[in-house]
C-alpha positions, -999 to +999 in steps of 0.1 A: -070+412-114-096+441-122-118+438-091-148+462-086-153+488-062-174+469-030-167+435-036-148+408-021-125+379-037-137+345-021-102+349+001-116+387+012-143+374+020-135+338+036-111+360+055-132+390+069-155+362+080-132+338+095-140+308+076-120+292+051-122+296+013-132+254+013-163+265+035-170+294+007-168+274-018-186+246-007-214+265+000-214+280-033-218+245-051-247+238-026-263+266-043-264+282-006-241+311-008-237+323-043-215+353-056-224+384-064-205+388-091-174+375-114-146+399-120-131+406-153-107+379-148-136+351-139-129+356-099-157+352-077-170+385-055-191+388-028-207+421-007-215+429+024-249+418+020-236+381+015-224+385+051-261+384+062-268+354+042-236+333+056-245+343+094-283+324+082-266+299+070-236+290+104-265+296+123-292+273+108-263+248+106-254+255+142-289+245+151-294+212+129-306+221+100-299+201+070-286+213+038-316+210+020-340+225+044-313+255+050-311+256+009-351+261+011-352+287+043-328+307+025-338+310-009-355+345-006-337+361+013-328+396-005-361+402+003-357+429+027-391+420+047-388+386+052-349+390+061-361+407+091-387+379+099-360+353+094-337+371+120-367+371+145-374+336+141-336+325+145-334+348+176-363+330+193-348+295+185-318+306+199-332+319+230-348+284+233-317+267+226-305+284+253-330+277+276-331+240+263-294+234+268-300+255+304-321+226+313-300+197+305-269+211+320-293+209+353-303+174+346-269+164+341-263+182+371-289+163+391-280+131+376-246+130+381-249+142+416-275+109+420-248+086+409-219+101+431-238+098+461-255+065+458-226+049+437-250+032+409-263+043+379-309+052+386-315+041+349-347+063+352-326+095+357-306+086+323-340+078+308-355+112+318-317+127+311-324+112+270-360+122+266-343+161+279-317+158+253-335+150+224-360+174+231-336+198+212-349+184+179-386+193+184-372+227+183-361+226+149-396+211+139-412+240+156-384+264+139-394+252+104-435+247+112-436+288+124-412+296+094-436+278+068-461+295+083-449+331+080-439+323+046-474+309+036-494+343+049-465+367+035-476+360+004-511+362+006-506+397+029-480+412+000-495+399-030-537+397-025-559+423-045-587+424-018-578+457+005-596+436+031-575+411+043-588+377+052-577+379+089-598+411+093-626+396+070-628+370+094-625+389+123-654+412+108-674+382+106-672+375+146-679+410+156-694+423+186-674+406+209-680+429+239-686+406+266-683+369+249-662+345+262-638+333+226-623+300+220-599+294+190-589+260+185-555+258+165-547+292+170-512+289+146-492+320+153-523+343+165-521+361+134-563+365+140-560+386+168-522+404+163-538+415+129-574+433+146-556+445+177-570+481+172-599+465+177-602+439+198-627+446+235-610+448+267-640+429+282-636+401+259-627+370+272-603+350+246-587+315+251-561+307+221-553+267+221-534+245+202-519+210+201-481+224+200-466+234+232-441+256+214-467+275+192-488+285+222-449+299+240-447+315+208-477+332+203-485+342+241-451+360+238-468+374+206-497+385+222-478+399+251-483+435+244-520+436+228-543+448+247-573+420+261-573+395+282-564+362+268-556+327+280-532+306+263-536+265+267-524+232+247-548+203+242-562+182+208-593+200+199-609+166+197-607+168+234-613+202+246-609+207+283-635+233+289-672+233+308-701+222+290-722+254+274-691+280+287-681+296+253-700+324+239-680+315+205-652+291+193-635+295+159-614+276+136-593+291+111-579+263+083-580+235+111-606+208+107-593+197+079-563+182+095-581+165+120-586+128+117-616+125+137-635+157+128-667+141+140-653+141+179-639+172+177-676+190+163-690+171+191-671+192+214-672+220+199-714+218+199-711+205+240-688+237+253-707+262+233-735+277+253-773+276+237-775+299+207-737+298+203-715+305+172-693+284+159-668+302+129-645+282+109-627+285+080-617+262+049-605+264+012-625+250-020-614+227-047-601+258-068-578+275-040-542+281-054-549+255-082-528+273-104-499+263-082-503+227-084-504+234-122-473+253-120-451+226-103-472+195-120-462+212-153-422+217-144-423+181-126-453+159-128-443+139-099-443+165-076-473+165-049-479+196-028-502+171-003-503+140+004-543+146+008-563+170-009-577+192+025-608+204+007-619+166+005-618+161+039-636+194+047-638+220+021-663+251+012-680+221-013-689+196+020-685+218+051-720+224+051-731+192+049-707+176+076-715+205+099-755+202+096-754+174+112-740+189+149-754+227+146-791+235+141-780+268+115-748+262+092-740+297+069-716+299+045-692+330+037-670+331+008-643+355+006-636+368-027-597+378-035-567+365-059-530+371-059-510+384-085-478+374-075-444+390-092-413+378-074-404+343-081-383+331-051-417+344-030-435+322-053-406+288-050-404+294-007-444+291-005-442+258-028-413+243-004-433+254+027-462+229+018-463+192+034-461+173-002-429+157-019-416+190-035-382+193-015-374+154-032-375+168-067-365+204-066-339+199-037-316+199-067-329+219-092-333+252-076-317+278-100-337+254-129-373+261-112-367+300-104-360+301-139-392+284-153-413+308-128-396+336-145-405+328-176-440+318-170-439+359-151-429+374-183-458+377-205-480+401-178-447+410-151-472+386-127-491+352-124-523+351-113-533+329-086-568+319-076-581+323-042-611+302-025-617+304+003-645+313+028-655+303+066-693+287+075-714+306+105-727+277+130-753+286+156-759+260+180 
């Protein structure tokens, strides 16, 4: 066999990995692990790179991923930049595995020591002893909720044409904040204030809340070496544990529109706010990323990238109206950019990131939809996608 210089025969490779050539192969009919390369004689090779790849793939499996969500995590990952976000992402799941599976060797612990002394079984230890175990899953929700996402501000931070990007447009929209007391309400992966921390004021008082536990541990750990002084606290926005009139400003970056009573939660937004206090949030119009939808109607027409259309519910077309009615001054800002994105598999990770029905008809069909993104990339080397979005200025 004529093998070439730096590659590795599936039994190399199997080998040098310590798994067996049945694992290798499988993998490579799940379109997870492919080869490099064939050899002259129609042998499959592999490089050191694919090394990296199989490591994602143990791990994610390791940590309950399914095939198909691991087949979607991993479909970009030659790119070198999001390789290394990948890697930080696993290494904090791990580190919370570790801490998870810390605590139930305690309760288990506790528990059994319970039962030896007292001889019977406290069926409210075993309850609390379940509800520990299964916390475990969560974690992998929270694994693939920050992946998604990283992915979907990647591509708007690699590919936009607007030098300004919409995290410091929005930031610029806030400023001064010398002195002001800041609420954000879903504050996601604190990408608002990691991405203006030149410029954020050490008197500046900033609260960063959302409904997930796990995204506030993750973004106070974030946050950890920017200079400021922040707070970190969970609650549902439509319910916002603060004093009436105690925030100089509260924002909302992309949240309202998930929210299924938006009326209670601008209710107390108006209440904590203090008199002639801003309220900024942010939303998308009908147009934002439409080309998208075309692009995966057109390859699959019952594909869905939402279940609802977000803009609907509050968009740049209604925000005004629905926030007249709580704020005596409503503004609206609109944020002019597009992408022109090149690389495909960029292109097919934000698609699997979004909440619709996509993973039930490409799950499948992978290599088949990378190839029709190509081809629509030919023609200019790019597609054009259209950005809309903007934020509204409230004053109380």
């Amino acid at each position: 066999m004529n093998q070439r210089k730096g590659f590795y025969t599936s039994g190399q490779f199997a080998k040098k990995a310590n798994v067996s050539i049945r694992t290798i192969r499988y993998y490579d009919k799940q379109g997870l692990l492919k080869p490099a390369g064939m050899s002259d004689g129609g042998y499959r090779l592999y490089t050191d790179s694919d090394f990296a790849k199989l490591q994602k793939i143990l791990s994610l499996k390791y940590l309950g991923f399914s095939l198909d969500e691991i087949r979607s995590i991993t479909i970009n990952d030659d790119d070198n930049d999001y390789v290394e976000e990948s890697l930080r992402l696993q290494l904090n799941l791990i580190r919370k595995r570790m801490e998870h599976l810390k605590l139930v060797e305690q309760t288990l612990t506790e528990t059994s020591k319970l039962v030896t002394e007292n001889k019977a079984v406290d069926w409210n230890e075993i309850l609390h002893l379940i509800h520990i175990t299964n916390m475990e899953k969560s974690l992998v929700e929270q694994y693939k909720d920050a992946a998604n996402i990283n992915i979907r501000i990647g591509l708007h931070k690699k590919y936009t044409k607007n030098p300004t990007g919409w995290f410091q447009w929005l930031y610029g929209l806030m400023e001064p904040l010398n002195g002001k007391s800041i609420l954000e309400l879903g504050c996601g992966n604190g990408e608002l204030w990691h991405a203006n921390k030149d410029k954020l004021p050490l008197d500046a008082r900033i609260c960063l809340s959302d409904v997930s536990k796990g995204m506030i541990r993750d973004v106070e750990e974030r946050l950890k070496t920017v200079p400021g002084h922040f707070a970190f606290e969970v609650f549902d926005c439509r319910q916002i544990p603060k004093q009436e009139e105690s925030c100089d400003i509260a924002a909302a970056n992309h949240v309202l529109f998930y929210l299924s009573n938006l009326d209670a939660a601008l209710k107390e937004v108006q209440r904590i706010l203090k008199p002639d206090g801003v309220f900024y949030c942010s939303t998308y119009g009908r147009d934002h990323m439409k080309e998208i939808g075309q692009l995966v109607k057109e390859f699959d027409s019952r594909i869905t990238l939402s279940e609802v259309n977000l803009y609907d519910v509050f968009g740049l077309e209604n925000g005004e109206e629905i926030l007249k009615s709580h704020f005596g001054s409503v503004e609206k800002k609109v944020f002019k950019d597009y992408l022109e994105v090149s690389d495909a598999g960029a292109l097919m990770e934000y698609i699997l990131s979004c909440h619709g029905n996509q993973q039930e008809y490409l799950s499948d069909r992978y290599d088949e939809f990378r190839e029709f993104l190509e081809k629509k990339m030919e023609k200019k080397g790019f597609l054009h996608i259209t950005k809309q979005a903007g934020a509204f200025i409230c004053i109380k």
